[in-house]
N, C-alpha and C positions, 0 to 999 in steps of 0.2 A: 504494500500500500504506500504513495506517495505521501511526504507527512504535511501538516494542516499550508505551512508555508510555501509547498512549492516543489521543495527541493529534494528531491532525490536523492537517497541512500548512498554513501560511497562504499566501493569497495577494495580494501585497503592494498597502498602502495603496488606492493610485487604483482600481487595476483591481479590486480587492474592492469596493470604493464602485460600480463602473458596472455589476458582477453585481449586486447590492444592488439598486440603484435599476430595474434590468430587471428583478427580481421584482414591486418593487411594480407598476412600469407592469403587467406582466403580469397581478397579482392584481387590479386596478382594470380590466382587459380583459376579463379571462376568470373572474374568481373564480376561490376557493381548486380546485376541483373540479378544472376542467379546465387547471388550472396545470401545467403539465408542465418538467422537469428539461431536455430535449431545445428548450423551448420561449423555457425563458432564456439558454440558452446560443447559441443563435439569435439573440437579440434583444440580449444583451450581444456577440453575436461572438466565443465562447468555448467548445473543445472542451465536451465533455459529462463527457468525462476532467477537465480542468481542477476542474468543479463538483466531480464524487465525489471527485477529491483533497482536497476542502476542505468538504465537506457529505456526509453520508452517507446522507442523506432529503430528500425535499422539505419537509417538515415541519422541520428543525434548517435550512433555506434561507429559510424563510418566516419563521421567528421571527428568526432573524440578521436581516433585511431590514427588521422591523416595530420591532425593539432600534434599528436604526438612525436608524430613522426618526424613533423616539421621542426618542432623546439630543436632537437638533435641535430640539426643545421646549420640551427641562426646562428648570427655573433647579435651579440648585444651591442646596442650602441656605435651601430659602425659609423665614426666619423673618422674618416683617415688624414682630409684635408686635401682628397686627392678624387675627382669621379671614380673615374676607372678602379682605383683601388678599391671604392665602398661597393663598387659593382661589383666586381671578382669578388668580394668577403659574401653579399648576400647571396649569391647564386650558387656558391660553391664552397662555401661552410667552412667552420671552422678549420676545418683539414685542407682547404683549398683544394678540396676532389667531389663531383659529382657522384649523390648515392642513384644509381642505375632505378632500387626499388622504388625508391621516393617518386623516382621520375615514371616511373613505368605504372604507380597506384594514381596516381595525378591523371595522366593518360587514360585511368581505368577508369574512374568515376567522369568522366568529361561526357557521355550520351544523356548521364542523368540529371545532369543539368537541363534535358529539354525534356526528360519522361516522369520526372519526380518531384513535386512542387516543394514538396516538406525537403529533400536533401537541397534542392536549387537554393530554398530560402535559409537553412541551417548551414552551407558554407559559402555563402555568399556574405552572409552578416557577421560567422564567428572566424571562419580561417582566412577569407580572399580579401574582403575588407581590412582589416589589422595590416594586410601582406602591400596590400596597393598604397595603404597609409606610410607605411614603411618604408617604400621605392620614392615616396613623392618628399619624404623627407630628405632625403638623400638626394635626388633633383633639387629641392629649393636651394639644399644648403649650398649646392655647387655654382646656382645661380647665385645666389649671396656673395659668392668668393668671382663672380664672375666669368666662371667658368662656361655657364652656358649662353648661346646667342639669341642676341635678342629678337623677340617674335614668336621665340618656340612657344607650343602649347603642351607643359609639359602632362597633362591629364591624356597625350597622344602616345608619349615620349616614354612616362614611366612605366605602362605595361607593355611596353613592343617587346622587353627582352624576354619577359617570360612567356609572349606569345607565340615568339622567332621557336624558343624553345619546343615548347608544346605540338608546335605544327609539325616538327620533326619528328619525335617520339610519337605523337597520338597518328597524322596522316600518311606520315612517310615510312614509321617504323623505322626510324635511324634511332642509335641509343647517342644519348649528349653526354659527354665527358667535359672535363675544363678546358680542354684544348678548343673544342667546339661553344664554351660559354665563354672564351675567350677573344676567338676568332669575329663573333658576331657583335660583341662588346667592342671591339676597336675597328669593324668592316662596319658596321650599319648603325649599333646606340650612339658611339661618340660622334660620330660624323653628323648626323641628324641632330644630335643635341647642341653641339658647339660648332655645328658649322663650319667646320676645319675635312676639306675630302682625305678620304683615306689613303694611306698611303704607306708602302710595305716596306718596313726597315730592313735589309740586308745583314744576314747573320754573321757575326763578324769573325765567327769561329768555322764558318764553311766556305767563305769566300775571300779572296784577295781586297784589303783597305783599299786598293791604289785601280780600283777597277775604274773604267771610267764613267762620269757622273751620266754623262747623255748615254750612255748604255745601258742606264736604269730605269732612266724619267722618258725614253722616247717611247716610249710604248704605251698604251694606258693600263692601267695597275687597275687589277681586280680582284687581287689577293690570292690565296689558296684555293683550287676551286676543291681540296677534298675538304675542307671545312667550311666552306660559305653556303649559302641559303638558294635553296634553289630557284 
């Protein structure tokens, strides 16, 4: 029974974490669809009673699972004083490496957003909202510093990276690594944000300093085509 205020029963620390982590296996198994309430409980080894004491939908189970997943990413606070760097810290977490599952559950729940109104409206308001809050703070601040040029809209600007993302892993079925959060971060965000076109700095551990200049710049630069956007 839900109690007189509202709030819903917790279930302590650990054993909340191993329902958690049985949804996502579950959602990376079966997708959002065929994800069932009876199916995590199963897989966590946990009455079905237990879950509804503590979730009241698969939908407020799915986002609890996907919040969790996300915390284990974030950096707190990323203000580097640098775009590019607060962009690489939030996309690619504290270890500065893409988690494949995180990206691949995100992908998974993305059809339910137009079949599900109760999960549309539960991670819209508690995981993607906070997330988009987050990006645009990281956009002002750079504008603050000057960084970005003027006229940008940044409410265009601050979700394109984890769109570029998303379209790869959900439509294309390519897996994004940091190499690839990196690539599109300095081919398509910065250039769009600050107005500056892209352009490929030469590695200076693979090629000769003394190459020459017009042998780089006469060509048009379009970066890496295995990591750019198709």
């Amino acid at each position: 029974m839900v109690p007189a205020d509202g709030a819903r029963p917790r279930i302590e620390g650990e054993r909340e974490g191993e329902i958690l982590d049985a949804t996502i296996a579950m959602l990376l198994d079966s997708g959002y669809d065929r994800l069932t309430m009876d199916a995590v409980a199963g897989r966590a080894r946990a009455s079905k009673a237990t879950l509804y004491r503590r979730w009241e939908s698969k939908a407020t189970l799915v986002v609890d699972a996907l919040l969790r997943s996300k915390r284990s990413l974030e950096v707190p606070d990323i203000d580097s004083g640098d775009l590019r760097k607060d962009l690489l810290a939030a996309h690619c977490g504290p270890t500065g490496k893409v988690d494949p599952d995180h990206a691949r559950a995100m992908a998974a729940v993305l059809t339910a957003l137009h079949t599900d109104e109760e999960f549309a409206r539960e991670f819209r308001t508690r995981f993607l909202a906070p997330k988009l809050e987050s990006g645009q703070r990281i956009f002002a601040r750079a504008r603050e510093r000057g960084e970005i040029a003027a006229g940008i809209d940044l409410d265009l600007i601050a979700p394109a990276l984890a769109g570029v993302l998303l379209h790869r892993v959900f439509l294309l079925g390519v897996e994004v690594d940091e190499t690839t959060v990196e690539a599109v971060i300095d081919q398509i965000i910065l250039p769009a944000a600050t107005g500056t076109p892209y352009s490929a700095s030469p590695d200076p551990t693979s090629a000769p300093t003394s190459a020459p200049t017009s042998a780089r710049t006469s060509a048009p630069v379009s970066g890496p085509t295995s990591q750019g956007t198709p």
